[in-house]
C-alpha positions as CSV (number, residue, x, y, z in Angstrom):
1,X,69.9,29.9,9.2
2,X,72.5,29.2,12.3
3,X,75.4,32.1,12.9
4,X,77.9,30.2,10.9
5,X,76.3,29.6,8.0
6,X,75.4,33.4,7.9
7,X,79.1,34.2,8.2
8,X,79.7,32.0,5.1
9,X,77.0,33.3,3.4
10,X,78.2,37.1,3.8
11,X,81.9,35.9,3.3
12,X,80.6,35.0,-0.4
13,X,78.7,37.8,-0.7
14,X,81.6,40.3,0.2
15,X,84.0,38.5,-2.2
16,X,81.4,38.3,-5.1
17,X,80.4,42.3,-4.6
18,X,85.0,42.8,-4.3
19,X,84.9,40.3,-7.6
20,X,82.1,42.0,-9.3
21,X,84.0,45.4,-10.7
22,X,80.8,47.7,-10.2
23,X,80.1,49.9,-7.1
24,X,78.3,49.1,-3.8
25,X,75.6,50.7,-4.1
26,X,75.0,49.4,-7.7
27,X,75.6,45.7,-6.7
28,X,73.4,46.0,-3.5
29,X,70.5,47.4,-5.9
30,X,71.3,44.3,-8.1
31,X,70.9,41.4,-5.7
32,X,68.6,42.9,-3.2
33,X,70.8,44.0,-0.1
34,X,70.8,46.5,2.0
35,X,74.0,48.4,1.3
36,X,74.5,49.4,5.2
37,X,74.4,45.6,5.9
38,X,77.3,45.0,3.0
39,X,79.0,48.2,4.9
40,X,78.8,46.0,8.3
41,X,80.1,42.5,6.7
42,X,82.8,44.6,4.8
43,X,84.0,46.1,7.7
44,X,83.5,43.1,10.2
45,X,86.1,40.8,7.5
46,X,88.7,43.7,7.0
47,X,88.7,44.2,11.3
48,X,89.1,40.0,11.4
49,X,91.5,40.0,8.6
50,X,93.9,42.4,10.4
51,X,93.7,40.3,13.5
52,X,96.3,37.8,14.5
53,X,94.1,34.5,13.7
54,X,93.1,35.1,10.0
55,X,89.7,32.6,10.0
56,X,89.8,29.9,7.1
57,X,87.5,31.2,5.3
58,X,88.7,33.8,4.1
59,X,91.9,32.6,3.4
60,X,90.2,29.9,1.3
61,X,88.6,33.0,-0.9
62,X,92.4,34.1,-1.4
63,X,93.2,34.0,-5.1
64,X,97.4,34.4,-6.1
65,X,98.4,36.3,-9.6
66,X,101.4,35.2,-11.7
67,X,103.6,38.0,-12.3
68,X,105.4,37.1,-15.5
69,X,107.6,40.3,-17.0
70,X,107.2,41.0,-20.8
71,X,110.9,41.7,-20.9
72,X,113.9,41.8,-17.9
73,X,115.9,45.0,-18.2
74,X,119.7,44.7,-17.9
75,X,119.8,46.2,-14.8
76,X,117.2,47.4,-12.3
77,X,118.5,48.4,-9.3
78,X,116.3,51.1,-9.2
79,X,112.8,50.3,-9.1
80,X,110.0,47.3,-9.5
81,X,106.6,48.3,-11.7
82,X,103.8,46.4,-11.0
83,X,100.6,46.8,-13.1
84,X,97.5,45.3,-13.0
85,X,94.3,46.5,-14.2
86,X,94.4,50.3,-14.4
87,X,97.0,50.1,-11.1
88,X,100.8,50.9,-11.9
89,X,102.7,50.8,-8.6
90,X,106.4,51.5,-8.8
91,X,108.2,50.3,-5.9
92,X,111.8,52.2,-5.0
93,X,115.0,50.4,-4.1
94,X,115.0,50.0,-0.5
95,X,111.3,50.7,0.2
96,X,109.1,50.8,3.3
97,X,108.0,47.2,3.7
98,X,105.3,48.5,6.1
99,X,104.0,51.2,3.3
100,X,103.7,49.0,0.6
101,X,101.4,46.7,2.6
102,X,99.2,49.6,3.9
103,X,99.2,50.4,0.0
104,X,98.3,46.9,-1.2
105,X,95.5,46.4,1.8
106,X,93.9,49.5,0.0
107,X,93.9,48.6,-3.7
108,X,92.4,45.0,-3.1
109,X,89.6,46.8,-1.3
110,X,88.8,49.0,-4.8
């Protein structure tokens, strides 16, 4: 296997393990990986994905959510709730644009 189809191959690998809803450890056990080597491919993408030059593949593994409110308050000048999963995130009026991406980086890495 050439160098680029091993990045590929990894680049799946991370997003099935990050789509997969059980821990490392537990899905390296499953499918017969080393979890040090999941640790390295992990880290590798995260370091590449903060660069400048995001690589194609893994902006082709992106996947977008709808956010569709159940009801629209009179008035919110106050706050924005977002919940997904077992996440609610309430974001003030006149946040820190900077913070809520540091905050967002983390929870699609859980």
């Amino acid at each position: 296997m050439n160098l680029a189809d091993n990045r590929k191959q990894w680049i799946k690998r991370v997003s099935d393990y990050r789509n997969s809803g059980i821990n490392a450890k537990a899905w390296c056990e499953k499918h017969g990986i080393k979890y040090s080597a999941l640790h390295y491919w992990i880290t590798k993408l995260n370091r590449e994905n903060t660069s400048t030059s995001i690589s194609a593949e893994v902006k082709s593994n992106t996947n977008f959510v709808s956010i569709i409110p159940a009801s629209i308050p009179p008035h919110t000048d106050t706050s924005l709730v977002l919940t997904m999963d077992a996440f609610t995130l309430t974001i003030p009026k006149g946040f820190n644009q900077q913070h809520l991406l540091n905050v967002l980086k983390v929870l699609k890495q859980c």
